[in-house]
Backbone as CSV, one residue per row, in Angstrom:
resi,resn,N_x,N_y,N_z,CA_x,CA_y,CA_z,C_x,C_y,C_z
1,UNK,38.556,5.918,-3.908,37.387,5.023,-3.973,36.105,5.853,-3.973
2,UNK,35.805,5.904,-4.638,34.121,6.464,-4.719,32.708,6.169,-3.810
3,UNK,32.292,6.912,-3.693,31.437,6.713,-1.894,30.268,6.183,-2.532
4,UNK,29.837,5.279,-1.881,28.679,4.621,-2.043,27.341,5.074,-2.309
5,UNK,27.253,6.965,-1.516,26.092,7.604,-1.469,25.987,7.797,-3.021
6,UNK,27.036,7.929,-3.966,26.936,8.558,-4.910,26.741,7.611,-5.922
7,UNK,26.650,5.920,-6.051,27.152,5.211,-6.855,25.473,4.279,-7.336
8,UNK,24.763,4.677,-6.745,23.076,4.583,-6.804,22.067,4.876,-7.697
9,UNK,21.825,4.474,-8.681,21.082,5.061,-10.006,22.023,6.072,-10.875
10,UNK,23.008,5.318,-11.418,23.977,6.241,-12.082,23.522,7.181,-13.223
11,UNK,22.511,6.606,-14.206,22.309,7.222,-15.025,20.966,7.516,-15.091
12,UNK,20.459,8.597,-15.599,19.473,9.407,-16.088,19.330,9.423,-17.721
13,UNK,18.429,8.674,-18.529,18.328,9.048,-19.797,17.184,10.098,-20.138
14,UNK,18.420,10.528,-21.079,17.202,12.148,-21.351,17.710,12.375,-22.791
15,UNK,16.478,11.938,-23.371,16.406,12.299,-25.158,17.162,11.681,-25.829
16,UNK,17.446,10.258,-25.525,18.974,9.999,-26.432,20.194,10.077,-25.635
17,UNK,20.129,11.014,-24.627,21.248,11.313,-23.834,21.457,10.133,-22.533
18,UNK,22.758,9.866,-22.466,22.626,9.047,-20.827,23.461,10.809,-19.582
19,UNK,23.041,10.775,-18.805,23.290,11.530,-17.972,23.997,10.615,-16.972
20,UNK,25.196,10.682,-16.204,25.964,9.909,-15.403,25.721,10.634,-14.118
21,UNK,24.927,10.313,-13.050,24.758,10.762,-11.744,25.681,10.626,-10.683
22,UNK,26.704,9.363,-11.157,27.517,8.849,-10.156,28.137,10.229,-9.121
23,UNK,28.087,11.287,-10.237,28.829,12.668,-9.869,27.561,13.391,-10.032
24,UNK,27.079,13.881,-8.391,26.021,14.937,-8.890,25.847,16.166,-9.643
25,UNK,24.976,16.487,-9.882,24.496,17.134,-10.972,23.712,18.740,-10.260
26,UNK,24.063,20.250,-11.083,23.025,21.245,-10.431,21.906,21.277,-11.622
27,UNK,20.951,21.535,-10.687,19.590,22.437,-11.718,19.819,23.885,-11.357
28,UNK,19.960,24.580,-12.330,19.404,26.104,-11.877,18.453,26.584,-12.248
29,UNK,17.824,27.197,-11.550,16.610,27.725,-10.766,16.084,28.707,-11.639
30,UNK,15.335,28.759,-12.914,14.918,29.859,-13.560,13.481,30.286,-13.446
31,UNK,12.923,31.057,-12.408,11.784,31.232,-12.370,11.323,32.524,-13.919
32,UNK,10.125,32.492,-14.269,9.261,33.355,-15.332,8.069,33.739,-14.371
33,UNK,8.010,34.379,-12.935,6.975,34.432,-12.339,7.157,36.287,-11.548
34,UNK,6.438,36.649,-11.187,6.780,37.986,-10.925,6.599,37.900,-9.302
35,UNK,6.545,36.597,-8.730,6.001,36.629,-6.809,7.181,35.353,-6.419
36,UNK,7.809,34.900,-7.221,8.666,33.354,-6.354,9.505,34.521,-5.283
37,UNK,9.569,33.480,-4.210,10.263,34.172,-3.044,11.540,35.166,-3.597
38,UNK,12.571,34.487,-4.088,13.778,35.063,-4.273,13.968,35.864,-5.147
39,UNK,13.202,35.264,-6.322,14.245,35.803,-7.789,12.713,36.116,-8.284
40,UNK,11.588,36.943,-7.895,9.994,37.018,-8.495,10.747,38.140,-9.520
41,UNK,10.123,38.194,-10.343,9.939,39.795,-11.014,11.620,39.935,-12.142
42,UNK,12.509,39.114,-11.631,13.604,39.592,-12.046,14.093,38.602,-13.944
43,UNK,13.504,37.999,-13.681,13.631,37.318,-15.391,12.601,37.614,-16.553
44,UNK,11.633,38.506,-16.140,9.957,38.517,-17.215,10.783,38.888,-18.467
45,UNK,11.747,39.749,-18.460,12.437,40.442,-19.522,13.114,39.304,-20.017
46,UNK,12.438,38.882,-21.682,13.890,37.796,-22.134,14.955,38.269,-22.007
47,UNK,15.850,39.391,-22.552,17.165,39.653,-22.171,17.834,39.320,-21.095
48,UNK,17.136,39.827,-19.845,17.312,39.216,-18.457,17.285,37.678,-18.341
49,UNK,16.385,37.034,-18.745,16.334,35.832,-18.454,17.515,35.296,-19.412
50,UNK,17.855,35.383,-20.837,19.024,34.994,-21.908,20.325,35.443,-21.176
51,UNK,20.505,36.355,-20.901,21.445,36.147,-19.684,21.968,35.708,-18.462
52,UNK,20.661,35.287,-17.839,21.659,34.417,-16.627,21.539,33.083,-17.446
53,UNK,20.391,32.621,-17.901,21.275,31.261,-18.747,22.169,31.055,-19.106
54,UNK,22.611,32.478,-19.535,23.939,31.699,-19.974,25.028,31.863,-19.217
55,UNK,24.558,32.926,-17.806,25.893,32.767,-16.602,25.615,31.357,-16.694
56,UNK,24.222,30.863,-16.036,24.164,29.486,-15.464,24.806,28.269,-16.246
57,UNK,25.032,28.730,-17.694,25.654,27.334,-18.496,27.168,27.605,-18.063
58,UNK,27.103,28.891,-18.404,29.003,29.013,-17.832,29.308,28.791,-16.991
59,UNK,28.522,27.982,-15.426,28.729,28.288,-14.437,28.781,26.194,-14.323
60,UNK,28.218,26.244,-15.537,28.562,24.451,-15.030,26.953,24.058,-14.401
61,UNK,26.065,24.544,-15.092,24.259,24.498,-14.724,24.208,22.524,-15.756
62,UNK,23.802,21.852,-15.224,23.750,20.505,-15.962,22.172,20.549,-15.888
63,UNK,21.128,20.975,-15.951,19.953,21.267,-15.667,19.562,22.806,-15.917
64,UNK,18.380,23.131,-16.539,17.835,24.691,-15.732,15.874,24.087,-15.973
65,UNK,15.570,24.793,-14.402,14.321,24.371,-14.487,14.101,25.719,-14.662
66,UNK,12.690,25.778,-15.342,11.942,26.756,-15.735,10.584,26.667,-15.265
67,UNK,10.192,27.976,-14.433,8.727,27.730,-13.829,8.243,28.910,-14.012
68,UNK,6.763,28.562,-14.473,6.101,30.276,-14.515,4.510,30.123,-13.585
69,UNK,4.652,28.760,-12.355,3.889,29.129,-11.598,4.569,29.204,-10.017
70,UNK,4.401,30.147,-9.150,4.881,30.525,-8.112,4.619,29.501,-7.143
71,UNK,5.130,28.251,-6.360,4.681,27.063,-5.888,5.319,28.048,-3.937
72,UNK,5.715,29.462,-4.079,5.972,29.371,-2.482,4.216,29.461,-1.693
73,UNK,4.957,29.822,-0.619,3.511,29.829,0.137,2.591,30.663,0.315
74,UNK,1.138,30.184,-0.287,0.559,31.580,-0.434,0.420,31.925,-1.774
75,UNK,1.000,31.576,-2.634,1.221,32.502,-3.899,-0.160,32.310,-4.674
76,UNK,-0.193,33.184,-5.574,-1.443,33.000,-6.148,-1.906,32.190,-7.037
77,UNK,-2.873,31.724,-7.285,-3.224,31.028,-8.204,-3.287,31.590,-9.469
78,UNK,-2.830,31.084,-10.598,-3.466,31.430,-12.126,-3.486,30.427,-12.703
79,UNK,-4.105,30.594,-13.847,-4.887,30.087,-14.811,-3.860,29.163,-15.504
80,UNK,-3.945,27.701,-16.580,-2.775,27.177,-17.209,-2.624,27.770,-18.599
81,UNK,-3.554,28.802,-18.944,-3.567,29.990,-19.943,-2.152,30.809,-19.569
82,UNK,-2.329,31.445,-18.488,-1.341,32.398,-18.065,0.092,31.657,-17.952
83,UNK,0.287,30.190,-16.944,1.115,29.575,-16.876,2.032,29.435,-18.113
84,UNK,0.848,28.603,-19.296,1.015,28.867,-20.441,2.283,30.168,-21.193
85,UNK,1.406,30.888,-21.087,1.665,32.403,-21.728,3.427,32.808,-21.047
86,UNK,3.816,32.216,-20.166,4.704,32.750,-19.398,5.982,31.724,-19.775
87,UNK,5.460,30.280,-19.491,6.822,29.417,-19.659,6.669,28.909,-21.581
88,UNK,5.937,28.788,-22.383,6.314,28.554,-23.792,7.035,29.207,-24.113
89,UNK,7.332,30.663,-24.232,8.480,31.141,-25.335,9.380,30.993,-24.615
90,UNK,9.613,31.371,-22.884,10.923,31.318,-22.955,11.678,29.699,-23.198
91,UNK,11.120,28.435,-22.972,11.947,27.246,-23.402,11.777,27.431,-24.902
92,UNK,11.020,27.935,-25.966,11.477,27.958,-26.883,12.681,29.279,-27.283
93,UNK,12.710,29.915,-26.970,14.025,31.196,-27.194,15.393,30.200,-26.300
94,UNK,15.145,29.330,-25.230,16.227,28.639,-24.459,17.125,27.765,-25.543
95,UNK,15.872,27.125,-26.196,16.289,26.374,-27.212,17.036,26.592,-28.370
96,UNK,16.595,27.616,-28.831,16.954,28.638,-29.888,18.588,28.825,-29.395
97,UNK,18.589,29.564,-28.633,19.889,30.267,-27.881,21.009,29.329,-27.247
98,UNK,20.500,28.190,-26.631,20.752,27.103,-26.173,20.760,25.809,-26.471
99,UNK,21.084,25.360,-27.524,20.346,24.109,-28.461,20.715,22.872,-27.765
100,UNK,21.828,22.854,-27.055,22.367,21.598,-25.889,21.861,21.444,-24.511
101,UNK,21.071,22.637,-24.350,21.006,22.811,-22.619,19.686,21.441,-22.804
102,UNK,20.119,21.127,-21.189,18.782,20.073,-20.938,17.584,21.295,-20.000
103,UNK,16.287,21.273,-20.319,15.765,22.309,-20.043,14.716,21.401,-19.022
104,UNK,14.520,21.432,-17.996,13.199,21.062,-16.869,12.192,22.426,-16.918
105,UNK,10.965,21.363,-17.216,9.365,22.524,-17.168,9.476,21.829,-15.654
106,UNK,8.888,22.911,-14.383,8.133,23.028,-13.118,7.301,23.688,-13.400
107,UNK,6.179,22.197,-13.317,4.452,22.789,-13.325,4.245,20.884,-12.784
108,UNK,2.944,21.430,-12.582,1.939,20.172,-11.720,1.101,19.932,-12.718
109,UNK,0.634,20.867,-13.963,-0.074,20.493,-15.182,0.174,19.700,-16.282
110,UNK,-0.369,19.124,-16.309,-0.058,17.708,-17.864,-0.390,19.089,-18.971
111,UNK,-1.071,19.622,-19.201,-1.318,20.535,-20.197,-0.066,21.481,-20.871
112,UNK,0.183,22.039,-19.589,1.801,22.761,-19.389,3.072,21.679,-19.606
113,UNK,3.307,20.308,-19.281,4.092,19.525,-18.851,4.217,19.355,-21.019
114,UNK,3.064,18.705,-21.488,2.917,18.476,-22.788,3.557,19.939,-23.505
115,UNK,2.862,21.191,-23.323,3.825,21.803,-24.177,5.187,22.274,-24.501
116,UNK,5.493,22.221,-23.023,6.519,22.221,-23.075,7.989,21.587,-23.346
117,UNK,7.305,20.390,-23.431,7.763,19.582,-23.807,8.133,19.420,-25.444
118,UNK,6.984,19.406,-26.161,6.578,19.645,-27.574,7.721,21.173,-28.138
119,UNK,8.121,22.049,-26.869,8.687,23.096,-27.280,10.106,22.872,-27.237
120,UNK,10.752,21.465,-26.513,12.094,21.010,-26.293,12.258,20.801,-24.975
121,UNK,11.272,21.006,-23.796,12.305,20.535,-22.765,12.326,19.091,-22.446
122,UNK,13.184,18.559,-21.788,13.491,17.274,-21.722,12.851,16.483,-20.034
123,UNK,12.666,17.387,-19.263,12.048,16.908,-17.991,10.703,17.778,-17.576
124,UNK,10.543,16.912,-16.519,9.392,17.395,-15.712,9.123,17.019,-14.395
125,UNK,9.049,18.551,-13.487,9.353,18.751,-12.664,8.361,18.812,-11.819
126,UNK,7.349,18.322,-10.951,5.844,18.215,-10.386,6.153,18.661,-9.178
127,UNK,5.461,19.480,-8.717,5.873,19.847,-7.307,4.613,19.088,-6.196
128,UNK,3.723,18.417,-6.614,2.303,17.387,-6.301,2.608,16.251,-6.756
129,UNK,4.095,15.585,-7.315,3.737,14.292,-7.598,2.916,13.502,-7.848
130,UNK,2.022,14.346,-9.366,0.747,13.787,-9.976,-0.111,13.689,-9.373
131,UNK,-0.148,14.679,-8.281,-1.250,14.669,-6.831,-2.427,15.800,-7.513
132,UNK,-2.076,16.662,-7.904,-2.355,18.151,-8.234,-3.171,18.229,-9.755
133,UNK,-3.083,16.769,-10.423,-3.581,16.936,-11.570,-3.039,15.437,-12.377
134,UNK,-4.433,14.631,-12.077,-4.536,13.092,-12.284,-4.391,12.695,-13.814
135,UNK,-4.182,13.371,-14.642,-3.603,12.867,-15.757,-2.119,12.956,-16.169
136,UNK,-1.450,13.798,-14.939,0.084,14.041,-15.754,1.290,12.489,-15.385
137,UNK,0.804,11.797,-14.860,1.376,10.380,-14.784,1.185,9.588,-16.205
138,UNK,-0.143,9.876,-16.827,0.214,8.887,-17.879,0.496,10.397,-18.882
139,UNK,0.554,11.662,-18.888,0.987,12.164,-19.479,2.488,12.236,-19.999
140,UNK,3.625,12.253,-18.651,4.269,11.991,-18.548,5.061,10.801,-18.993
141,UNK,4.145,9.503,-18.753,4.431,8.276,-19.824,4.606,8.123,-21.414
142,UNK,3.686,9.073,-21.489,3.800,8.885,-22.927,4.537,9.600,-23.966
143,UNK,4.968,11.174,-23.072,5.958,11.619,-23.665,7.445,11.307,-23.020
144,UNK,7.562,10.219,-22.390,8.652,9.422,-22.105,10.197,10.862,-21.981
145,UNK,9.798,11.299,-20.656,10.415,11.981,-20.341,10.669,11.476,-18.988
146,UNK,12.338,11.847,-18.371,12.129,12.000,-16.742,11.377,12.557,-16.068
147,UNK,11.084,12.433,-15.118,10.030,12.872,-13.947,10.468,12.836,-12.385
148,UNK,10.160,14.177,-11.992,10.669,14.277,-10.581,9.221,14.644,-10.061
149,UNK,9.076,13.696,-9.269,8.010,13.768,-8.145,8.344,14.482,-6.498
150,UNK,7.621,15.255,-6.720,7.970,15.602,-5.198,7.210,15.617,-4.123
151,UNK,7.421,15.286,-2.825,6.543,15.216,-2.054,6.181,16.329,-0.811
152,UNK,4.303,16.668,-1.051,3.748,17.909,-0.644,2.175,17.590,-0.520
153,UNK,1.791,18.100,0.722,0.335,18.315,0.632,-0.168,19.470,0.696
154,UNK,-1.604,19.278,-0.045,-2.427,20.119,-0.703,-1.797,21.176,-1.730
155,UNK,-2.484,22.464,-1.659,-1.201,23.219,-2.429,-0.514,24.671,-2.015
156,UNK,-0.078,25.022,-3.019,0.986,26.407,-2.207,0.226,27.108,-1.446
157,UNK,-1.435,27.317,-1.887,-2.232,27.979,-1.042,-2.729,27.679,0.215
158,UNK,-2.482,25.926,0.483,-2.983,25.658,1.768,-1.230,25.228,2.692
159,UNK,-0.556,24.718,1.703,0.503,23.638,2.446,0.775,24.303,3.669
160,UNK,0.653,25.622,3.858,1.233,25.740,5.631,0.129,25.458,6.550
161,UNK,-0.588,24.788,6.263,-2.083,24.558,7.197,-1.800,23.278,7.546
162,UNK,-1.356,22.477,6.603,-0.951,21.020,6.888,0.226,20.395,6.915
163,UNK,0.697,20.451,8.251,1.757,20.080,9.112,2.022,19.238,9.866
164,UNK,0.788,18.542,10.280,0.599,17.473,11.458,1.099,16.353,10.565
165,UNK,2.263,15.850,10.891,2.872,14.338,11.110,3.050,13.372,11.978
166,UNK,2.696,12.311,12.114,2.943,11.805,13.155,4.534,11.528,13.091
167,UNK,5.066,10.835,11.910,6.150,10.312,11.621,6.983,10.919,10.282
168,UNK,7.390,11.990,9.759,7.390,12.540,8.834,8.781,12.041,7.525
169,UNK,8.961,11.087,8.650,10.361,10.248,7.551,9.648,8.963,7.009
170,UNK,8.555,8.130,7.589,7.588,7.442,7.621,6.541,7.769,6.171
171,UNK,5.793,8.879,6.687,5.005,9.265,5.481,5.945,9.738,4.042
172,UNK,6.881,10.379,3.959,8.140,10.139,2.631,8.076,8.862,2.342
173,UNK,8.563,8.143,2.910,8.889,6.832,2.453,7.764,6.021,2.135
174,UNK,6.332,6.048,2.647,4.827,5.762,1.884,4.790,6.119,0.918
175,UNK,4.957,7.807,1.116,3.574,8.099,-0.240,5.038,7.905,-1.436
176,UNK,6.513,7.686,-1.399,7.222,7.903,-2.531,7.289,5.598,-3.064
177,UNK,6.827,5.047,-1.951,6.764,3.727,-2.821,5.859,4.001,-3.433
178,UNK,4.274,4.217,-3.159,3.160,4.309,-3.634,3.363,5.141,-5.056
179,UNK,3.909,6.471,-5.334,4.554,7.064,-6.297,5.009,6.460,-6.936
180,UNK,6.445,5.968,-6.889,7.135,4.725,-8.124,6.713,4.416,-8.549
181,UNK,5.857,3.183,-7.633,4.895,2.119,-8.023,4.123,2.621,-9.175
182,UNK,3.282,4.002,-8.437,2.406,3.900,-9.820,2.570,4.563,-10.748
183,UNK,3.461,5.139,-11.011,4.557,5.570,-12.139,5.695,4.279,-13.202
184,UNK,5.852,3.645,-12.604,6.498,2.389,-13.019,5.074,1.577,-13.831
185,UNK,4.375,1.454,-13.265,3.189,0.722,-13.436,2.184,1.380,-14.554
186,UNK,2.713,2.683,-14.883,2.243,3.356,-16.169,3.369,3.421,-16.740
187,UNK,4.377,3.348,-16.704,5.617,3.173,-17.896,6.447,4.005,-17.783
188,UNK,6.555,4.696,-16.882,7.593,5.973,-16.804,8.700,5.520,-16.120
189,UNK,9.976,5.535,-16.615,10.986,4.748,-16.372,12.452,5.565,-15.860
190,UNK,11.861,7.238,-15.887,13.489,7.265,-15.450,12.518,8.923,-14.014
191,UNK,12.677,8.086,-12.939,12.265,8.926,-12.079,13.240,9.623,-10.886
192,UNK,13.306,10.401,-10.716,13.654,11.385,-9.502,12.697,11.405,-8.445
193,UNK,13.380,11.262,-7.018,12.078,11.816,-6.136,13.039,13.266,-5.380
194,UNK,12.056,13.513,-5.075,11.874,15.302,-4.121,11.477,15.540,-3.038
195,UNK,12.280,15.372,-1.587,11.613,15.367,-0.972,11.063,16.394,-0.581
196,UNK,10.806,18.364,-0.944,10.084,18.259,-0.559,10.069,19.347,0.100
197,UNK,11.434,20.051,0.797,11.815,20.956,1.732,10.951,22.756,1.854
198,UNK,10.561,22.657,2.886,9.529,24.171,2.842,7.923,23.725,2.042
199,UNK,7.713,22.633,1.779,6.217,21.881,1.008,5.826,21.316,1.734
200,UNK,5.120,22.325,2.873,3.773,21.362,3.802,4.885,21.118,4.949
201,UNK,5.710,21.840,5.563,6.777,21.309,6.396,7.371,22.543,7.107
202,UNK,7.472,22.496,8.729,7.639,23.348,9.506,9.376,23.724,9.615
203,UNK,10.011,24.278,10.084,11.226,24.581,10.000,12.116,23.204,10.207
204,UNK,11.157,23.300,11.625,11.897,21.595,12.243,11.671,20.577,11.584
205,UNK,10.689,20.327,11.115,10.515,19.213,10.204,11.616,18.788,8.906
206,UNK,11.945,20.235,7.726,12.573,20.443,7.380,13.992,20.059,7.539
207,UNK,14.534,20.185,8.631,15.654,19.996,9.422,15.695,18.262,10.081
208,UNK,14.889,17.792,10.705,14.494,16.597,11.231,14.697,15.739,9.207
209,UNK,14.079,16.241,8.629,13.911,15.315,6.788,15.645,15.628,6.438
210,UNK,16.410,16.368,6.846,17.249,16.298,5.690,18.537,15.562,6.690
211,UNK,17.873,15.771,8.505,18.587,15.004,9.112,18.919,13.226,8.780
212,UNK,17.819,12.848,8.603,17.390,11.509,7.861,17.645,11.549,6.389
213,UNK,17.779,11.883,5.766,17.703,12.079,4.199,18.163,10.582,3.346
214,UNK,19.264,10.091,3.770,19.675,9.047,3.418,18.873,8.122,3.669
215,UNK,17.601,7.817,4.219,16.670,7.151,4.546,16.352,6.513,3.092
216,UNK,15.535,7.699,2.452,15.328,7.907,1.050,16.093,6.875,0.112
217,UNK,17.293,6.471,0.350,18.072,5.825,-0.583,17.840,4.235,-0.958
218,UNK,16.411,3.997,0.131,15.811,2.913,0.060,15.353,2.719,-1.551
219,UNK,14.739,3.450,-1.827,13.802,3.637,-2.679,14.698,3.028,-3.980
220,UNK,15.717,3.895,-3.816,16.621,3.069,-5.643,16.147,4.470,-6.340
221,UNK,15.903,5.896,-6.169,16.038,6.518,-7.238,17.054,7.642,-7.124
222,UNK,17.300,8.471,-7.987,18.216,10.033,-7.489,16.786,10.634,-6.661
223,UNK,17.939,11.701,-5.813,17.340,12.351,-5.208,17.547,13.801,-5.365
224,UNK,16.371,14.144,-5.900,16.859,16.030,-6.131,16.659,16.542,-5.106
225,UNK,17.306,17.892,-4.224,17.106,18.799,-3.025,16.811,19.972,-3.652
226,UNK,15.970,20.434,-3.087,15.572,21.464,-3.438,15.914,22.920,-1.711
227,UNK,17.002,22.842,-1.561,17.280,23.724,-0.191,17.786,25.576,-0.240
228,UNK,18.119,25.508,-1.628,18.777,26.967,-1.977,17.977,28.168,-1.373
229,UNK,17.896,28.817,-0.421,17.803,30.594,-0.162,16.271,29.934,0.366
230,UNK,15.834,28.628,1.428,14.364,28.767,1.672,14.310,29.162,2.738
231,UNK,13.250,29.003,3.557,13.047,30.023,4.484,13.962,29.191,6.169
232,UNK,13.748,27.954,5.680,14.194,26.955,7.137,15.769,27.757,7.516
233,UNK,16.459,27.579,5.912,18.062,28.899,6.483,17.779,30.088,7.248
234,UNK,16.969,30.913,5.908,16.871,32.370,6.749,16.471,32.711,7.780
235,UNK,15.601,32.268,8.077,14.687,32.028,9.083,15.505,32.011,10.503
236,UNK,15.798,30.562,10.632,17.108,30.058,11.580,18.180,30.992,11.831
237,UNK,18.266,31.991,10.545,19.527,32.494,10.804,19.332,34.233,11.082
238,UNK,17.989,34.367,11.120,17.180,35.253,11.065,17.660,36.891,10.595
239,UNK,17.855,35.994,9.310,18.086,37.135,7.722,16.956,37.014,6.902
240,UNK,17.463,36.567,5.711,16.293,37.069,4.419,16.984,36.107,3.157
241,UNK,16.066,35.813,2.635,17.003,35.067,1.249,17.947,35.424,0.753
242,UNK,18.021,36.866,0.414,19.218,37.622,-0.551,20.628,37.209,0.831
243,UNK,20.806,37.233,1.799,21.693,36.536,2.993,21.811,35.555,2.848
244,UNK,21.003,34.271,2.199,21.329,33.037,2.410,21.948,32.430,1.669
245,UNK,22.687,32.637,0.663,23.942,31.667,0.409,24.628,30.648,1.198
246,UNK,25.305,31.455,2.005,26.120,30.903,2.844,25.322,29.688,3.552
247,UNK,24.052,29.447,4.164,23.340,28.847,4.464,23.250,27.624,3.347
248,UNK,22.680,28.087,2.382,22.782,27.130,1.527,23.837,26.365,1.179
249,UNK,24.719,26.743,1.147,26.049,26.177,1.028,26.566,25.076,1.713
250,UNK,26.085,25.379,3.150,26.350,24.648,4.273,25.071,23.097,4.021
251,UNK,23.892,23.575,3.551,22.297,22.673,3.475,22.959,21.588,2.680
252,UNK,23.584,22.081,1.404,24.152,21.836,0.153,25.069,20.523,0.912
253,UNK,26.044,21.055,1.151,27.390,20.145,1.381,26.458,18.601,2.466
254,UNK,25.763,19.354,3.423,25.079,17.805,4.134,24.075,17.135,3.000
255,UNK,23.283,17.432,2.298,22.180,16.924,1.785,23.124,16.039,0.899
256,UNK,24.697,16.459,0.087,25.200,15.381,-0.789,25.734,14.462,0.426
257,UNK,26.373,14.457,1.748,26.803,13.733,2.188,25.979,12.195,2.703
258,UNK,24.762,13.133,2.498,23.566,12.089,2.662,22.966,11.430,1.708
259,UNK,23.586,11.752,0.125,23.180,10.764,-0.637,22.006,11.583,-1.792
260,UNK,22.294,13.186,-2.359,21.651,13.252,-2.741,22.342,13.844,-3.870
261,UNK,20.978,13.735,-5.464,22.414,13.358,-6.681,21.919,14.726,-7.548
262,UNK,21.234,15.418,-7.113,21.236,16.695,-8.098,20.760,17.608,-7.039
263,UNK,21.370,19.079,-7.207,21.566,20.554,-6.147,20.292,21.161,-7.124
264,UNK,19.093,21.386,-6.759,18.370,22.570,-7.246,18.746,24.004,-6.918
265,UNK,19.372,24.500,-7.703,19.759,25.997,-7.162,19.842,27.141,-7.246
266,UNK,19.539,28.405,-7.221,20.161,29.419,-7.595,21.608,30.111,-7.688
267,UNK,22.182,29.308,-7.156,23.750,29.755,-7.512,24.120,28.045,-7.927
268,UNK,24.675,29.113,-9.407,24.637,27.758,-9.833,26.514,27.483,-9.325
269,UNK,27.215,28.311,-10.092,28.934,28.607,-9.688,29.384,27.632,-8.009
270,UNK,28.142,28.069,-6.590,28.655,28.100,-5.725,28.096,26.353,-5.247
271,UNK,26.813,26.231,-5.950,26.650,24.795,-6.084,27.605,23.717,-6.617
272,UNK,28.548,23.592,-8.059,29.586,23.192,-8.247,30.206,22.979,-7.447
273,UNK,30.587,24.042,-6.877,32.270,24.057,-6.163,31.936,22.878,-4.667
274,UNK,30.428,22.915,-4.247,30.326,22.079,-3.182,30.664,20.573,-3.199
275,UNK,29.596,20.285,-4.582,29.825,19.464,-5.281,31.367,18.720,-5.504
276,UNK,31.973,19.483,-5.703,33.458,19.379,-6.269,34.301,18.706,-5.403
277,UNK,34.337,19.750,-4.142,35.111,19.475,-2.533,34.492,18.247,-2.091
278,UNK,33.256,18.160,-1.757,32.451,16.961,-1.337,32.876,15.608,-2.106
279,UNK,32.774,15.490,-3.423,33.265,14.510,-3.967,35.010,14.398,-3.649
280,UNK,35.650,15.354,-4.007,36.979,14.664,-3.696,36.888,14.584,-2.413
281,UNK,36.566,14.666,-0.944,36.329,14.284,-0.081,36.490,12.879,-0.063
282,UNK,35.059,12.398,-0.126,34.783,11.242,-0.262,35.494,10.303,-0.970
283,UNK,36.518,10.448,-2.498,37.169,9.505,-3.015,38.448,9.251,-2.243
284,UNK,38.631,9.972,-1.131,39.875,9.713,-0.580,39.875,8.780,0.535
């Protein structure tokens, strides 16, 4: 029998495509940035980057997001020139090389969100949930793409300043009706929410959100996690990202038990297999 967490917004349309969620789904994690926590510096080289794509397709990747602005904490700001300059060719060489893959742009820019789009990818990935830049909601509408909103205050440069919650399962569940709503209410019809993990959020907090997570399932949409190699594991476990697999693994297996329908990840291989066990779990 198939578990209920999983049976909740089954499908995702993307381009023509129906995507079946009933069985979650990984994104893998392709940063184009030379500072993201884990993987900075290690894809600038297309070769490098044309190769783990295509571990990640072999690995059973149903997603790859592509980001060429650094959203950890702290990171620097640049320009949507540079942003630009960094994520266009590689979704167009993805495309090229990859003509089936479903490709996610991560950017908060309608400017970036539009070209990339225009270059083939099929989603869009906001790490401000149209907070960060007030036109990419009806941008987003009109190039009638999915949309994952995620929820975060201010930005990578301030979010560890703002922490004070009173109720932090409370404010999710506000600002993501208010989100729908006004995403629905401009026409955008196939949404993801995010809650969010290491965005404006203390270790405990982190831990306290994914304790609750199934909360979220109010809402009626998928839920992407974003938990792979962040700092709430290492931290806790007081290693370093390149150590945290195993951590993740463990984040991984609770966040689906709680109802959540796509793994953002860097391993894409070890994401599957959670996936895999977890579901036959549950059908038994």
């Amino acid at each position: 029998m198939q578990s209920k967490l999983f049976s909740a917004n089954k499908t995702l349309r993307v381009q023509g495509r129906i995507i079946d969620l009933s069985f979650p789904k990984v994104m893998g994690i392709l940063n184009v940035t030379p500072d993201s926590f884990y993987d900075g510096g290690k894809y600038n080289q297309q070769t490098a980057l044309l190769k783990q794509a295509e571990k990640m397709l072999a690995e059973g990747a149903d997603f790859m997001d592509v980001g060429g602005y650094s959203s950890r904490p702290g990171a620097t700001d640049i320009s949507i020139e540079e942003e630009l300059s960094r994520v266009i060719p590689v979704i167009n060489n993805l495309k090229k090389e990859f003509p089936s893959a479903i490709i996610s742009v991560d950017t908060f820019r309608s400017r970036v969100a539009q070209a990339a789009v225009g270059e083939g990818a099929e989603l869009v990935n906001d790490i401000s949930g149209g907070q960060l830049d007030l036109t990419m909601v009806e941008t987003v509408a009109s190039l009638r793409v999915p949309y994952i909103a995620m929820h975060m205050r201010g930005t990578p440069q301030t979010m560890n300043q703002l922490t004070d919650y009173d109720n932090i399962i409370k404010e999710e569940l506000d600002y993501f009706h208010q989100q729908v709503a006004q995403l629905k209410s401009a026409g955008v019809t196939d949404i993801i929410i995010d809650p969010g993990f290491g965005f404006a959020k203390t270790t405990e907090q982190n831990f306290e959100l994914l304790n609750h997570l199934e909360t979220l399932s109010v809402l009626e949409k998928p839920i992407l996690v974003g938990l792979s190699r962040k700092s709430m594991i290492w931290r806790t476990l007081k290693t370093n990202p390149e150590s945290a697999l195993n951590g993740s693994t463990v984040l991984h297996t609770l966040a689906l038990l709680k109802g959540a329908s796509i793994l953002r990840a860097h391993d894409v291989k070890e994401a599957k297999e959670v996936i895999a066990l977890v579901c036959y779990q549950r059908q038994k």
